[in-house]
N, C-alpha and C positions, 0 to 999 in steps of 0.2 A: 562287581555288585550286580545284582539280578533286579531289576526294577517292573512291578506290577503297578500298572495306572488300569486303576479302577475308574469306570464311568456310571454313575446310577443314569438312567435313562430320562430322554427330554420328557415332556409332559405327555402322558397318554390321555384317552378320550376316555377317561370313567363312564360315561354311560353303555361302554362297550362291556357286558357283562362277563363273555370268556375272559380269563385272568390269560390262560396263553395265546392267544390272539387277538390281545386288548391294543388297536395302534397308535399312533402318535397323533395329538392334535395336527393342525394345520402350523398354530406358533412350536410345537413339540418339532415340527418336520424343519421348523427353519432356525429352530435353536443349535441344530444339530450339524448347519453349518459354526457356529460355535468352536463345537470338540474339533472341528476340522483345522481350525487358525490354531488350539490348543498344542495338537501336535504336528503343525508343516515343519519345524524344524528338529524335529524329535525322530531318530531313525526306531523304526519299529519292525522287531521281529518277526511275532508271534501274535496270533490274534483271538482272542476264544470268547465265547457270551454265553448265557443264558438262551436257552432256544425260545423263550416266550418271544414275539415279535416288538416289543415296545424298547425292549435290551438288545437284542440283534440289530434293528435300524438305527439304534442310535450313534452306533459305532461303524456301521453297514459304508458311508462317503468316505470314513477316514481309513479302513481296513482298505477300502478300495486305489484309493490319494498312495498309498504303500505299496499296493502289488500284490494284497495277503488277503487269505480264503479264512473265512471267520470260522473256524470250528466251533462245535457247541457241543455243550454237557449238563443233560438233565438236571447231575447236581447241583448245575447253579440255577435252579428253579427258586423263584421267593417263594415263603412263608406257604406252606398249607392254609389257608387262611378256614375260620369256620365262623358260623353264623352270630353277629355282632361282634366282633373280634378286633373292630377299628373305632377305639374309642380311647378314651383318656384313662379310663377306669382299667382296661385290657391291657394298655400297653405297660402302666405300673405293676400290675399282678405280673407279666411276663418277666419284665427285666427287674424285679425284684425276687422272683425263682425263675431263672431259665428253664427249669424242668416243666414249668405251667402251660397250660395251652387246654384253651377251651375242650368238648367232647370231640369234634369233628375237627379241628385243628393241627398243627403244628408246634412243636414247642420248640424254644430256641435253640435249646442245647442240638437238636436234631438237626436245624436248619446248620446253625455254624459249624459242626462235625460233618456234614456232605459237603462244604464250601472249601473247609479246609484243607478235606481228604483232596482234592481238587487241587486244592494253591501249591498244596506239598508235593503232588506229581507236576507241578509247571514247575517247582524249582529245582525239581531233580532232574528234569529233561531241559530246560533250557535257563541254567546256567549263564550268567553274565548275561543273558538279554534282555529284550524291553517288550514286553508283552503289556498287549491292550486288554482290558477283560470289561464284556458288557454287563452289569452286573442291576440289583436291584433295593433296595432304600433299605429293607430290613433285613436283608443279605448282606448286604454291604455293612451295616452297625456291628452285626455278630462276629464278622470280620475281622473287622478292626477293634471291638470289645476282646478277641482271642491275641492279641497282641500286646494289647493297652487294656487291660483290665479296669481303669479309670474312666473306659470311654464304655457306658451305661447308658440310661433313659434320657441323659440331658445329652447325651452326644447324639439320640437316635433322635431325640426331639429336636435338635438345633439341625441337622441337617432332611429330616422329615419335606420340607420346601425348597430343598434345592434341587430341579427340574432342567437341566442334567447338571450333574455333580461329578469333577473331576479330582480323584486324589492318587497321590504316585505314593508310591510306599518302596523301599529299599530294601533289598535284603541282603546280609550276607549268611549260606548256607539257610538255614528255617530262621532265620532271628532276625526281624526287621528293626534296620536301624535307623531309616529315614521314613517322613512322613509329611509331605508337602500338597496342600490344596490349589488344584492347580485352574480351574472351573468353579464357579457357585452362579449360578442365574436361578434367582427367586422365581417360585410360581406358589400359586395358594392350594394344597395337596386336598383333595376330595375324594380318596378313596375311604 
């Protein structure tokens, strides 16, 4: 079995307005010894993120804790985001047509076919291991909505505040068969 532990990132400093240079709070930077106790006994592969910086550090002590160089891939970039796009209203219109997405935005179906295309080459190339992936809130839902079609708006809203969020997912070949949360530390999300 191929197992992908997904990490959403500890809490970053929203008033940092770049999305890919947005960094982790002070509590975001000590949560993230956290993921570190998550996997001290969990042998780990492969390491890959998100190149935004708030996904790369999160994972950044425990990639290190292993001996492994975090690769990263555009594709796991979150959401295009466009202007008022983070609201209650937005997030319904989205996951109620994933083709939706504001003028200047991202639509889901876009975001989870570049994540995928992604996951589908970590399980072709490494087979039976354990790979870390830094990854990001509404990255991470279209994910795991591409697996578990059940898991929609109330699965993107239940974990929306968990600041870092760890879930392992099993595969065997493309077909996940396991799905265990292995991290949940509440923070209150103000992006």
């Amino acid at each position: 079995m191929t197992n992908i532990y997904f990490v959403r990132h500890a809490q970053p400093l929203y008033s940092h307005s770049d999305t890919a240079t947005r960094p982790l709070t002070d509590e975001g930077e000590r949560d993230c010894a956290e993921v570190v106790k998550v996997f001290r006994d969990i042998k780990l592969d492969y390491a890959i993120s998100s190149p935004y910086v708030r996904s790369y550090n999160t994972i950044k002590a425990t990639a290190e804790e292993h001996g492994l160089k975090i690769y990263t891939d555009e594709r796991l970039c979150e959401r295009k985001k466009g202007n008022g796009s983070n609201n209650m209203e937005m997030f319904k219109k989205r996951w109620v047509d994933m083709s939706y997405c504001e003028a200047d935005g991202e639509c889901l179906n876009d975001l989870q076919k570049r994540n995928i295309d992604v996951i589908n080459e970590l399980l072709a190339e490494h087979k039976d291991e354990n790979i870390i992936l830094g990854t990001h809130g509404t990255a991470l839902s279209t994910i795991l909505n591409y697996y578990d079609n059940s898991f929609g708006l109330e699965g993107f809203l239940r974990i929306i505040d968990f600041l870092p969020y760890v879930v392992r997912c099993g595969f065997e070949g493309n077909k996940m068969i396991e799905k265990e949360e292995l991290l949940i530390i509440e923070k209150v999300y103000n992006g």
